[in-house]
Structures are given as structure tokens and as C-alpha cells.
C-alpha positions in Angstrom: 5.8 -37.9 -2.5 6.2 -37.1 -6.4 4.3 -34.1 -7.3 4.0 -32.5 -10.6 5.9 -28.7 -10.7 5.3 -25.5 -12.3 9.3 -25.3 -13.0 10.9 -21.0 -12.9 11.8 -19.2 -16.0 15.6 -20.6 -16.3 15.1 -23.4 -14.0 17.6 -26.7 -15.0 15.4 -29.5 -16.0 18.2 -31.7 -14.4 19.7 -30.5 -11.7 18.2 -27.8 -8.7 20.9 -24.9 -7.7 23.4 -26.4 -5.5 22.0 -25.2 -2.5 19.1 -25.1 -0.6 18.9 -21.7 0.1 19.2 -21.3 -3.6 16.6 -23.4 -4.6 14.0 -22.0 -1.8 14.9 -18.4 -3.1 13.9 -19.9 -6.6 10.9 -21.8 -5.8 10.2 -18.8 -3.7 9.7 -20.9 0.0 10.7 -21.2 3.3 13.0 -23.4 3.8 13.1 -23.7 7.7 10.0 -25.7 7.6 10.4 -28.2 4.5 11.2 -31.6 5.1 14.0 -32.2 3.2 14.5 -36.0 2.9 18.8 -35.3 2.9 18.4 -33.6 6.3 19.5 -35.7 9.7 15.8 -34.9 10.6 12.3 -34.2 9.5 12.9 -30.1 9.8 8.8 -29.5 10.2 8.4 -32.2 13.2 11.2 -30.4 14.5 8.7 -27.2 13.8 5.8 -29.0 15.6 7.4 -29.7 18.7 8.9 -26.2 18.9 5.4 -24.9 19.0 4.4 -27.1 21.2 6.8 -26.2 23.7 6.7 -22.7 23.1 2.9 -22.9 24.1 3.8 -24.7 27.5 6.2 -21.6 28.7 4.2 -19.9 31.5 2.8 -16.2 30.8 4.9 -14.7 33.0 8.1 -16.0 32.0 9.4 -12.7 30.0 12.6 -14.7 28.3 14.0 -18.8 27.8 16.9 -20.7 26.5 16.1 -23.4 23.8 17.1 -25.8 26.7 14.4 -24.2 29.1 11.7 -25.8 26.8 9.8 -29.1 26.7 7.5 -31.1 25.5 3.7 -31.1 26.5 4.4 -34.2 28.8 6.7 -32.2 30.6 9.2 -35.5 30.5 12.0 -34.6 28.5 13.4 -31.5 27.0 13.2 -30.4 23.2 16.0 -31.3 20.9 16.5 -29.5 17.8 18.9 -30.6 15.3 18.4 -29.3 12.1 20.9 -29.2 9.1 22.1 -25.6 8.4 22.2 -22.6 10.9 19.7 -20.1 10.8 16.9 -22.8 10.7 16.0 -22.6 14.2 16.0 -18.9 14.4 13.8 -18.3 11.6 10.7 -21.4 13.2 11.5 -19.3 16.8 10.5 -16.0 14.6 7.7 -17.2 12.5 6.3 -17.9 15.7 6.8 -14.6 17.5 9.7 -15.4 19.6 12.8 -12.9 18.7 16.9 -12.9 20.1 16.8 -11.3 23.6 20.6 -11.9 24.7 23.2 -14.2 24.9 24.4 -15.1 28.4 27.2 -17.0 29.8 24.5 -19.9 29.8 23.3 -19.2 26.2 21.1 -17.0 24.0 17.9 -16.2 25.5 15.0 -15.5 23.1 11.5 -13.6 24.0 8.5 -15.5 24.9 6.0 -14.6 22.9 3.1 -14.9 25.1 4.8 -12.7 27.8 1.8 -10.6 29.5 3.7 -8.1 31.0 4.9 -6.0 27.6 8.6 -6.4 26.9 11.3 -6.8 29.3 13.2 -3.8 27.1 12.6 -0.4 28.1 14.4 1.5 25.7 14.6 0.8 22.0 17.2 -1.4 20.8 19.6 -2.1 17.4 20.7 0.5 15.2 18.6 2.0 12.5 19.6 -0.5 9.5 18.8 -3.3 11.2 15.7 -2.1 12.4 14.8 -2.0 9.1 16.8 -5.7 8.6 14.5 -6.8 11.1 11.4 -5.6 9.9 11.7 -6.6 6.3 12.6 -10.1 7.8 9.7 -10.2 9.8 7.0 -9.1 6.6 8.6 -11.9 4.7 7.5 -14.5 6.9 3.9 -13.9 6.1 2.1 -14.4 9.0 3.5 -11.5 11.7 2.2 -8.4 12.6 4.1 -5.1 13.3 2.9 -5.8 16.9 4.7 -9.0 16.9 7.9 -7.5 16.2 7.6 -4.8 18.7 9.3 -7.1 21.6 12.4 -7.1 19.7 13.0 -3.6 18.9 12.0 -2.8 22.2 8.9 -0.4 21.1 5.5 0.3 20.7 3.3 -1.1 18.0 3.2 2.7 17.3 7.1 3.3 17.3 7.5 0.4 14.7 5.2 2.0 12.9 6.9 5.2 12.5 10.0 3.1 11.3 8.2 1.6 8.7 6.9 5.1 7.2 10.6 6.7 8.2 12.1 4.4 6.2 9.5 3.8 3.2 9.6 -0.2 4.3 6.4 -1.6 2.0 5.2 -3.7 5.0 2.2 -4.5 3.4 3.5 -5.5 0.0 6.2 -7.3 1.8 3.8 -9.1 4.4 1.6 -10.1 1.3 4.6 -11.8 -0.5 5.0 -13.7 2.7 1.7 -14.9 2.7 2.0 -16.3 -0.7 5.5 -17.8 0.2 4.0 -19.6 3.4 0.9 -20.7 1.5 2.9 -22.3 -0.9 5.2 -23.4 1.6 2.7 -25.3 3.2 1.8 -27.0 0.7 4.8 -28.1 -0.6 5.0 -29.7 3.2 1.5 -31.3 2.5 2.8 -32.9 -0.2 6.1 -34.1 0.7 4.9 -35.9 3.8 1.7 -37.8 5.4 0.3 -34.8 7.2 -3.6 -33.7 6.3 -3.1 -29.6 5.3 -4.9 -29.0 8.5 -2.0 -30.6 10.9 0.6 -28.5 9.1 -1.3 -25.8 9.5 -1.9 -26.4 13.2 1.7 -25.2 15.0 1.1 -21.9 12.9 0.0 -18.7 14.4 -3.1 -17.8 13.2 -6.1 -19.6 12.9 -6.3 -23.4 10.9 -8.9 -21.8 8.6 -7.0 -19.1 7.8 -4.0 -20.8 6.2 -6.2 -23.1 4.3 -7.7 -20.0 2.8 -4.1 -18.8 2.0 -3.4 -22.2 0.4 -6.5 -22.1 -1.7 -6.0 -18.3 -2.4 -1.9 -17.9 -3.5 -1.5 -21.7 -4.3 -4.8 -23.7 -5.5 -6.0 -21.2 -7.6 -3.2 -20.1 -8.8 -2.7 -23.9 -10.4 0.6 -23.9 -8.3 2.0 -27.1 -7.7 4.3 -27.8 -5.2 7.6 -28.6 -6.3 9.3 -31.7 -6.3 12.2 -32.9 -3.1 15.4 -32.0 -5.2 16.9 -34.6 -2.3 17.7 -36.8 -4.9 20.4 -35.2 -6.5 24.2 -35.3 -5.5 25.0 -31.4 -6.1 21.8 -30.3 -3.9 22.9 -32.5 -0.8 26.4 -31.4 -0.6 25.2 -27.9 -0.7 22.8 -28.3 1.3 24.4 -26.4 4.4 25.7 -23.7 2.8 23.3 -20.7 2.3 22.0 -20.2 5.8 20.0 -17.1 5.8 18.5 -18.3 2.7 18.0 -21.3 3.6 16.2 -20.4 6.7 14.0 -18.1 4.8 
């Protein structure tokens, strides 16, 4: 779908960076949910069903492999396939799930609605990317320092402390990444047939809340979503190369 755009201060009238993590870091959005048209598949279906499945792991299931999940029906498993590493990782954090370990079977990630705390006991990763972590985490938008807590294997108040050890501007940061996901979403509203409610559906917090975000840092703002660079040669034979950017 065509849509007008607001184009950056230096942006090429012609042709978008040559990657995609290079033109989401310059349109400022996340790139593990838009639905590029050069990818194999539609990366914010891939999103939905991930959700989906995530909801259906039981409560007291403290860890799963991507293989462990299905769909609602229960009749096959989940397939993800998306162009460019990091993708997957990034939609598994925006929605609360975080790296456990990797097994002789696979990596095993955290389930998010685990009721028993954390299966960590003692805190885990090294100082720098604690703070890696963190800054990662406000950038999404939508988490909260008790989200993160699973993976660092603390408190709410022990991440707290990390962020005011290390001077991390959670809040500034956190704020960005509400703007970046409110924009996000509407650039996914406008490159496919989904209302602004379903796209905000498989996030995590409340349908309301994002449409406020999208009126808020997008609508009144006069942001327009950008166009789907898809179309240009340079863009899809970069596509794959920028992965923590891209999934970002």
C-alpha cells in the first residue's frame, strides 16, 4: 500500500540504504515486525502466530524450545522463517520471553507467564551486558524493568539498582521505544490489510493503549508511515545483512 512519507534529513530521494537494518535505523522502526514484501514471508503473521503460541504454553512450564510451541488448535507446530537472524529473538523479547540456554536439543528461551518467579537463582551475565540487555529491552517500547528481570536472573529491585549503577536513562530510553513501536505499527497498518486494532492485538499491553501511542507519537505528530523500499534492487540484496539492526 503506497503511503505518502515524511522523508529524514539526508534521506536519497531514489534509492533507501542498502540494508534493512539501515533503513529501520533511519526511519527509526522495528524492523522485526514489518512486512517487508522481499521477505520469503509476511514477518508480522509470523509475529501473530508467535503470540499466539506463546499464550497457549502452560503457567507452569518455567522454559520451551521454538519447536515446543504451537498453534491455538494444538494441530501443528509453529514455523518461523524469517529473512535475517536476530528477527525471531527480538518478536520472542518484545513479548517478554528472554534466552534461557542452549541445550544439546536447542536454545531454550523463558516463558513469560511462568508463575513460579524465575528458574535462575543467582544473577546472570556480566555487568556490560546487563546494561546491553537493558538498553535493548527500553528500546522496544513496551517492557517493563520487571519484564526483564527473568533474564538477569533478579529482582525487579536488583534491575533497578543496575539501572541507577550504571546511569542507564530507562525512562528516556523506554519513551523512544514507545514512539518507535507507535510508528512501527503503523507503518504495518499501512503496508498490509489489517485494521490498527489487529496489529495491535499480539502486543503486550492493552489494544487501547497502542492506539493511544499511535495517535500520540505518530497521528499527531503528522507522521506518515514510510513507503516498502521493497521495490528497489540495492535494498533486497541487502536485505540480510544488518541483523541486530534489522531486528531492532
Amino acid at each position: 500500500m503506497a503511503t505518502a512519507e515524511r522523508r529524514p534529513d539526508g534521506a536519497s530521494q531514489s534509492e533507501p540504504p542498502m540494508t534493512m537494518g539501515a533503513w529501520c535505523e533511519t526511519h527509526d522502526l522495528i524492523g522485526a515486525l514489518l512486512p517487508f514484501d522481499c521477505r520469503a514471508t509476511d514477518t508480522f503473521a509470523e509475529f501473530e502466530a508467535l503470540a499466539a503460541a506463546l499464550n497457549e504454553l502452560r503457567e507452569t512450564q518455567a522454559t520451551f524450545r521454538l519447536g515446543d510451541l504451537e498453534t491455538p488448535d494444538g494441530h501443528r507446530s509453529v514455523k518461523y522463517r524469517p529473512t535475517g537472524r536476530g528477527i525471531v529473538s527480538t518478536q520472542l523479547h518484545l513479548l517478554g520471553a528472554w534466552e534461557y540456554r542452549e541445550t544439546s536439543t536447542g536454545q531454550r528461551w523463558l516463558n513469560p507467564s511462568y508463575i513460579h518467579g524465575h528458574p535462575w537463582q543467582t544473577s546472570q551475565c556480566s555487568a556490560e551486558e546487563r546494561e546491553q540487555i537493558l538498553r535493548h529491552a527500553a528500546r522496544l517500547g513496551l517492557l517493563t524493568r520487571e519484564d526483564v528481570a527473568p533474564r538477569l536472573g533478579m529482582t525487579k529491585k536488583g534491575v533497578m539498582k543496575v539501572i541507577s549503577r550504571n546511569d542507564i536513562p530507562w525512562q528516556e530510553l523506554r519513551g523512544e521505544g514507545v514512539r518507535r513501536l507507535a510508528r512501527t505499527v503503523l507503518t504495518v497498518r499501512a503496508w498490509s490489510d489489517r485494521s490498527l486494532p489487529q496489529v495491535a492485538e499480539p502486543l503486550p499491553a492493552p489494544v487501547g493503549t497502542i492506539k493511544s501511542y499511535v495517535q500520540r507519537y505518530a497521528r499527531d505528530d503528522g507522521w506518515t508511515p514510510p513507503e516498502d523500499p521493497s521495490q528497489f534492487r540495492k535494498f533486497r540484496h541487502g536485505q540480510g545483512k544488518e541483523a541486530t539492526a534489522d531486528a531492532e
